[in-house]
DSSP file (Angstrom, degrees, kcal/mol; ACC not computed):
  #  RESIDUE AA STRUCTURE BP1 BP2  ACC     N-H-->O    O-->H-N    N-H-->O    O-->H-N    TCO  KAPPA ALPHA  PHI   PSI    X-CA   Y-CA   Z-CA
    1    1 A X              0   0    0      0, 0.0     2,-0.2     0, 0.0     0, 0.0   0.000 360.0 360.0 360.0 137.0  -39.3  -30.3   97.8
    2    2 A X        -     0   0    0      1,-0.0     2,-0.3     2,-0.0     0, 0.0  -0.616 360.0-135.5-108.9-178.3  -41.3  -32.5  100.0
    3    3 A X        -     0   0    0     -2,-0.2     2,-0.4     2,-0.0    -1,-0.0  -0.854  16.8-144.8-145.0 150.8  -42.4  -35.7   98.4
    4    4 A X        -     0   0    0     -2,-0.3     2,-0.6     2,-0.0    -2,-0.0  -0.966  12.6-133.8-134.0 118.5  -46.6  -36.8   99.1
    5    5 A X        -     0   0    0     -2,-0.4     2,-0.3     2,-0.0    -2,-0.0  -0.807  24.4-153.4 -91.7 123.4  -47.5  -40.5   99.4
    6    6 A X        -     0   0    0     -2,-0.6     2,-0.6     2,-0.0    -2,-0.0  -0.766   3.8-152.5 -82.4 121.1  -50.9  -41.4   97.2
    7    7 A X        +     0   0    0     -2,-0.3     2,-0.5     2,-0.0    -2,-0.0  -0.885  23.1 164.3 -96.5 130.3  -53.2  -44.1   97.9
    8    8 A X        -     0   0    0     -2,-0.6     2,-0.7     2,-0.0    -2,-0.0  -0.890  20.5-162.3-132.0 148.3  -55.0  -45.5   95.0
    9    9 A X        -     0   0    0     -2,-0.5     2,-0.4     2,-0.0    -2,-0.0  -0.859  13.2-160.7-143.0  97.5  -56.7  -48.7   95.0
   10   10 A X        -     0   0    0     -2,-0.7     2,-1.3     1,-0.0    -2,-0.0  -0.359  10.7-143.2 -76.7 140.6  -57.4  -50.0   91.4
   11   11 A X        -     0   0    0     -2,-0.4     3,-0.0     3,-0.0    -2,-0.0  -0.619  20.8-144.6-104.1  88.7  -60.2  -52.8   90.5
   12   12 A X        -     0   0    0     -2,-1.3     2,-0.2     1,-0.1     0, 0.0  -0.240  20.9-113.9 -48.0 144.6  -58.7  -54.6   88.1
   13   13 A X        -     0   0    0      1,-0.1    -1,-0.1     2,-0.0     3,-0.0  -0.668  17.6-158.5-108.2 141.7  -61.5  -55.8   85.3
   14   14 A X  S    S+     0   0    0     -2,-0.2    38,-2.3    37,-0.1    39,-0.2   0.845  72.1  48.6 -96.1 -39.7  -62.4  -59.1   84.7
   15   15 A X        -     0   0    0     36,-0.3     2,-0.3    37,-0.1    36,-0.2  -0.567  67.5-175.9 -93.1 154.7  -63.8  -59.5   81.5
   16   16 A X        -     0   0    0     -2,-0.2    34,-1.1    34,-0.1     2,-0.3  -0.899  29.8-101.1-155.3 149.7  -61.8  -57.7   78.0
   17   17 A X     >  -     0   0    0     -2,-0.3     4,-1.3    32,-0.2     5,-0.3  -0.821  44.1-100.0 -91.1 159.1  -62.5  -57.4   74.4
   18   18 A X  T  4 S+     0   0    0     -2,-0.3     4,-0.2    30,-0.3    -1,-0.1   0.460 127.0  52.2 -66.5 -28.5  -61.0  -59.6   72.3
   19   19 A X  T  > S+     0   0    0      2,-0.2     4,-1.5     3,-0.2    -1,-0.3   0.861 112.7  44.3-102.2 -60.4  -58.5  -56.9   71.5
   20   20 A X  H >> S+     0   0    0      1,-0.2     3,-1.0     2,-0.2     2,-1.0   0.832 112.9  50.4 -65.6 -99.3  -57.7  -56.2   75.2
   21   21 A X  H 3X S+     0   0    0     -4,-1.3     4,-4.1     1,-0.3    -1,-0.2   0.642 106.2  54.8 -21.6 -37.0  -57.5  -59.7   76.1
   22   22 A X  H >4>S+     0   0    0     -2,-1.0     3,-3.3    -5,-0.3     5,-0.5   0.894 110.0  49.1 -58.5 -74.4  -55.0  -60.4   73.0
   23   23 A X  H X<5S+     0   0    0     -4,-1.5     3,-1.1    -3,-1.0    -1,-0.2   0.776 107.8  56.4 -51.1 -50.2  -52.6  -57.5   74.5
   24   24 A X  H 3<5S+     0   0    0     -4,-0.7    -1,-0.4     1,-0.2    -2,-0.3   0.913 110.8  45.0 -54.3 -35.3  -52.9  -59.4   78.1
   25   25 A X  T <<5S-     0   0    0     -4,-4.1    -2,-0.3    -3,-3.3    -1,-0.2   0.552 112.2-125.7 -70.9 -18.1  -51.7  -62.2   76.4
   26   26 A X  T < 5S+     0   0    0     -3,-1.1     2,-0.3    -4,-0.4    -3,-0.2   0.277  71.8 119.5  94.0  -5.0  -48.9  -60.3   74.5
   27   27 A X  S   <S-     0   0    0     -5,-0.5    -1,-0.3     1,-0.1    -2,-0.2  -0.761  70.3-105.6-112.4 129.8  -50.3  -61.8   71.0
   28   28 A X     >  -     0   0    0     -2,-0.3     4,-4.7    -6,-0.1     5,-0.1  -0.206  43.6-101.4 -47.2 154.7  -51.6  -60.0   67.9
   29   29 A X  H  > S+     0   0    0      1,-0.3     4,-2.0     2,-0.2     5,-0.1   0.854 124.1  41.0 -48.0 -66.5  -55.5  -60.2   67.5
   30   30 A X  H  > S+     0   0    0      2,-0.3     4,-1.0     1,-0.2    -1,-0.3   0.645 107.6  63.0 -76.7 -37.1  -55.6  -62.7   65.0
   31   31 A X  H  >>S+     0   0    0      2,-0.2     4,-2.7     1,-0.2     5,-0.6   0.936 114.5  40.4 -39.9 -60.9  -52.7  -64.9   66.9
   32   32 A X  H  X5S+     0   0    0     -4,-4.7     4,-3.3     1,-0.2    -2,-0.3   0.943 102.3  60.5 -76.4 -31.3  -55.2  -65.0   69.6
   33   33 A X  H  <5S+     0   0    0     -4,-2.0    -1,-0.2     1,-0.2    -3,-0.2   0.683 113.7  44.5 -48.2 -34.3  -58.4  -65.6   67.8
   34   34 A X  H  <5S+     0   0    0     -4,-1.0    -1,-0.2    -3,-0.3    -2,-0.2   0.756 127.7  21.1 -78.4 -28.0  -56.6  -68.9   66.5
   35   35 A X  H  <5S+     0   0    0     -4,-2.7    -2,-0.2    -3,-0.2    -3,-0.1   0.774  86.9 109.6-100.2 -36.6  -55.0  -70.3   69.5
   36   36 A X     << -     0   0    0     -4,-3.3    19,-0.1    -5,-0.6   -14,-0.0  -0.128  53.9-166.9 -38.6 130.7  -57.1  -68.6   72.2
   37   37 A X        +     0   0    0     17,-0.1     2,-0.4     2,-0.1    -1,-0.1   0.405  55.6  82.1 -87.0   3.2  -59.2  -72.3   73.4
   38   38 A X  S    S-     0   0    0      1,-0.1     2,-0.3    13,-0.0     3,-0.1  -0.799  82.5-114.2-125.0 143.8  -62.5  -70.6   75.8
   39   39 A X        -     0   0    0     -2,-0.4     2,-0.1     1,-0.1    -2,-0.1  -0.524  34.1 -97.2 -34.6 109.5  -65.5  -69.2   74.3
   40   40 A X        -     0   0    0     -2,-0.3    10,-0.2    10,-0.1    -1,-0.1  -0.418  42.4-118.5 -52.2 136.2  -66.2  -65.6   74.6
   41   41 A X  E     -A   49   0A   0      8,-2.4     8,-1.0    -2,-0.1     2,-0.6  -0.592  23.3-128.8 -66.7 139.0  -68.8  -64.9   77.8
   42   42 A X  E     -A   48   0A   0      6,-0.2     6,-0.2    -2,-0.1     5,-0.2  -0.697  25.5-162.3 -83.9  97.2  -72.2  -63.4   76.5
   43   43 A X    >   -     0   0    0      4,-2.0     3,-2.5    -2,-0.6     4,-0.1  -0.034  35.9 -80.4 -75.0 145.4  -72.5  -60.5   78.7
   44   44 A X  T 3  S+     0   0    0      1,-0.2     3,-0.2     2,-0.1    -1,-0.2  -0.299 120.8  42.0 -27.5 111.6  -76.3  -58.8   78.9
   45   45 A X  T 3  S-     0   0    0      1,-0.2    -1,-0.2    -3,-0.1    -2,-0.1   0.078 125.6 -78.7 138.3 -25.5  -76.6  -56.9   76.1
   46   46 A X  S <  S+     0   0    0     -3,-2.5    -3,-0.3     1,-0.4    -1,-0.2  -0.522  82.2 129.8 131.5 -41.3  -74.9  -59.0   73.2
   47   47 A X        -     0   0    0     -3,-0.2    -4,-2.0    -5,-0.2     2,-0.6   0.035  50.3-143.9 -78.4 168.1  -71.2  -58.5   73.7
   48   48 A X  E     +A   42   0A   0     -6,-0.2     2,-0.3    -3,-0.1   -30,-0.3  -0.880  29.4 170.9-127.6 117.5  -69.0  -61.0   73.8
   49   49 A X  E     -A   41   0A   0     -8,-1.0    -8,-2.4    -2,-0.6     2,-0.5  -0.721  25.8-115.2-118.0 143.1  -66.2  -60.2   76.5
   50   50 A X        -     0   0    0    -34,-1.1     2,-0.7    -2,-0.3   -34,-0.1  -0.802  10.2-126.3 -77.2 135.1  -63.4  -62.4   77.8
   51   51 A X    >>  -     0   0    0     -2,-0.5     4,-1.6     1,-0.2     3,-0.7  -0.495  16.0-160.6 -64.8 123.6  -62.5  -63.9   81.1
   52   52 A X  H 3> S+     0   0    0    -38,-2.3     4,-1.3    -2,-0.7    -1,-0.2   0.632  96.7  60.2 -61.7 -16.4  -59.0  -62.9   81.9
   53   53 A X  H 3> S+     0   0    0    -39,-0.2     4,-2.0     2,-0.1    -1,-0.2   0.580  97.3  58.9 -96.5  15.4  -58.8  -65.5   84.2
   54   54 A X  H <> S+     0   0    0     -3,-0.7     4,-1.8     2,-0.2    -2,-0.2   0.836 113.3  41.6 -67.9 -45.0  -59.6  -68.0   81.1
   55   55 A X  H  X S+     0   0    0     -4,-1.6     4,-2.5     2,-0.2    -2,-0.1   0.919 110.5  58.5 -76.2 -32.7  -56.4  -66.5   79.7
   56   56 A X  H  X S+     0   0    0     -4,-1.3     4,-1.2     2,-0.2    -2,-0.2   0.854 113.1  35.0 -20.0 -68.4  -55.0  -66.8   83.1
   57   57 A X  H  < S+     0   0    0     -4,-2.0    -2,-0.2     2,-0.1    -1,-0.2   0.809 112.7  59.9 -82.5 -18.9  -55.5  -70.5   83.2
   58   58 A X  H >X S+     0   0    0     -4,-1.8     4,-4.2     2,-0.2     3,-2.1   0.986 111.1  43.0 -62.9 -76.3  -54.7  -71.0   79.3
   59   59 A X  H 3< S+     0   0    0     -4,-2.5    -1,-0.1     1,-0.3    -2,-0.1   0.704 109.9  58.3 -23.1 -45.0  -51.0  -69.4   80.0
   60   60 A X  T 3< S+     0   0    0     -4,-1.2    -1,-0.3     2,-0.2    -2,-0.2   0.167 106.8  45.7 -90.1   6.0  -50.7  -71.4   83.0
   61   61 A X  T X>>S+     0   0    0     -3,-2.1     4,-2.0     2,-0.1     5,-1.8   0.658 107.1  55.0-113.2 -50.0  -51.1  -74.5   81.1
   62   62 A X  T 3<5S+     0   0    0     -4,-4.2    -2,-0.2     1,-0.2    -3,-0.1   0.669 112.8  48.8 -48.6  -8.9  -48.7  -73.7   78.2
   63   63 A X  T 345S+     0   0    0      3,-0.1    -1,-0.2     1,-0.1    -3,-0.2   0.643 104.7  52.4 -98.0 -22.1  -46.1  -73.2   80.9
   64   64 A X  T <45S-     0   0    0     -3,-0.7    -2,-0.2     2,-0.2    -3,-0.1   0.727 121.8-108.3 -83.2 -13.2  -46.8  -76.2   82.6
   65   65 A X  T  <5S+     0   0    0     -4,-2.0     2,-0.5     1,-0.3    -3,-0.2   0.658  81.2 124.1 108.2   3.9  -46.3  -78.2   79.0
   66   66 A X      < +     0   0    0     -5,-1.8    -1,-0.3     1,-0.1    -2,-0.2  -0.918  30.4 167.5-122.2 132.6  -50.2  -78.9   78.8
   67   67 A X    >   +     0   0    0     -2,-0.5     3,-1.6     1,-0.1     4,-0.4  -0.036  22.8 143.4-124.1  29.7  -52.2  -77.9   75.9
   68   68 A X  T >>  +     0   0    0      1,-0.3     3,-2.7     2,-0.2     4,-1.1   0.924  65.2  61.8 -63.6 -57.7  -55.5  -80.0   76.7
   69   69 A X  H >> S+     0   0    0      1,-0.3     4,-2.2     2,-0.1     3,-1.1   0.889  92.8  64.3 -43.6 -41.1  -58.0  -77.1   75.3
   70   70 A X  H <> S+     0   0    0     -3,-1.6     4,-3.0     1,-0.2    -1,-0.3   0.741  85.6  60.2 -80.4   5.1  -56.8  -77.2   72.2
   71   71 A X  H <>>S+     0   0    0     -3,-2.7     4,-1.6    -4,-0.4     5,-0.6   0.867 120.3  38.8 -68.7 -37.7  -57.8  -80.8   71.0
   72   72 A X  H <X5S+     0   0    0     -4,-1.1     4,-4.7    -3,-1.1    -2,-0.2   0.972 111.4  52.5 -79.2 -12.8  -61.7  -79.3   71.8
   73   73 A X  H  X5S+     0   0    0     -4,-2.2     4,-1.8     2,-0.2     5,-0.2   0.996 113.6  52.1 -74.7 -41.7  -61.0  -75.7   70.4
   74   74 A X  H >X5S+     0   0    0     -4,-3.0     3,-4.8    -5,-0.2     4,-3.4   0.917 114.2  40.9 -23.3 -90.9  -59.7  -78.0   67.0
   75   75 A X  H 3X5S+     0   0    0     -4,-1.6     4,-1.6     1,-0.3    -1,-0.2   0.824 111.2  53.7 -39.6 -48.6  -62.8  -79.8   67.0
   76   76 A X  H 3<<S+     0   0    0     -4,-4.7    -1,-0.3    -5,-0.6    -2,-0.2   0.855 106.8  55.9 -33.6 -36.1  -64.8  -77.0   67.6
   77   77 A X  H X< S+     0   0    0     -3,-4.8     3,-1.4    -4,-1.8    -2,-0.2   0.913 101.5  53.4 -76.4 -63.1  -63.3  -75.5   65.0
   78   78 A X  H 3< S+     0   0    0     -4,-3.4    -1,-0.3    -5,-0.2    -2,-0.2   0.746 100.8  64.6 -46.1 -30.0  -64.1  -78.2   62.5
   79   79 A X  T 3<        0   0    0     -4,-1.6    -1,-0.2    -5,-0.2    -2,-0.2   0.328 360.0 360.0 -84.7  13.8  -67.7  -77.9   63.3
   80   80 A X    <         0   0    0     -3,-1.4    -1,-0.2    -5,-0.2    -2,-0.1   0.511 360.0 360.0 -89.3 360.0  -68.0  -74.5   62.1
């Protein structure tokens, strides 16, 4: 059998549903919907997508031991 080398060059997506984002994050929907700290983007059109590098930097702060979004996502929270 002779063996065939592919090149494929994906474009990884920047923006998620709420539902995709959760799953980049490894957390059930509702897990993330509480903890998640960023705003959904409002893309043209009405929907409301996430940055993946929002979850990106979010991750990278709960591994470094820093949880600074969540004092404002609290308060945000309270003003609903």
């Amino acid at each position: 059998m002779s063996a065939a080398t592919f090149k494929v060059k994906v474009m990884p997506k920047r923006m998620a549903r709420k539902s995709e984002a959760a799953g980049y994050c490894g957390l059930p929907v509702k897990r993330f919907e509480a903890d998640f700290p960023f705003k959904p983007v409002l893309m043209p059109g009405g929907d409301e997508l996430i940055d993946l590098q929002d979850c990106d930097r979010w991750i990278d702060s709960l591994k470094a031991g820093k949880d600074d979004h969540n004092v404002d996502a609290i308060i945000e929270k309270l003003g609903k």
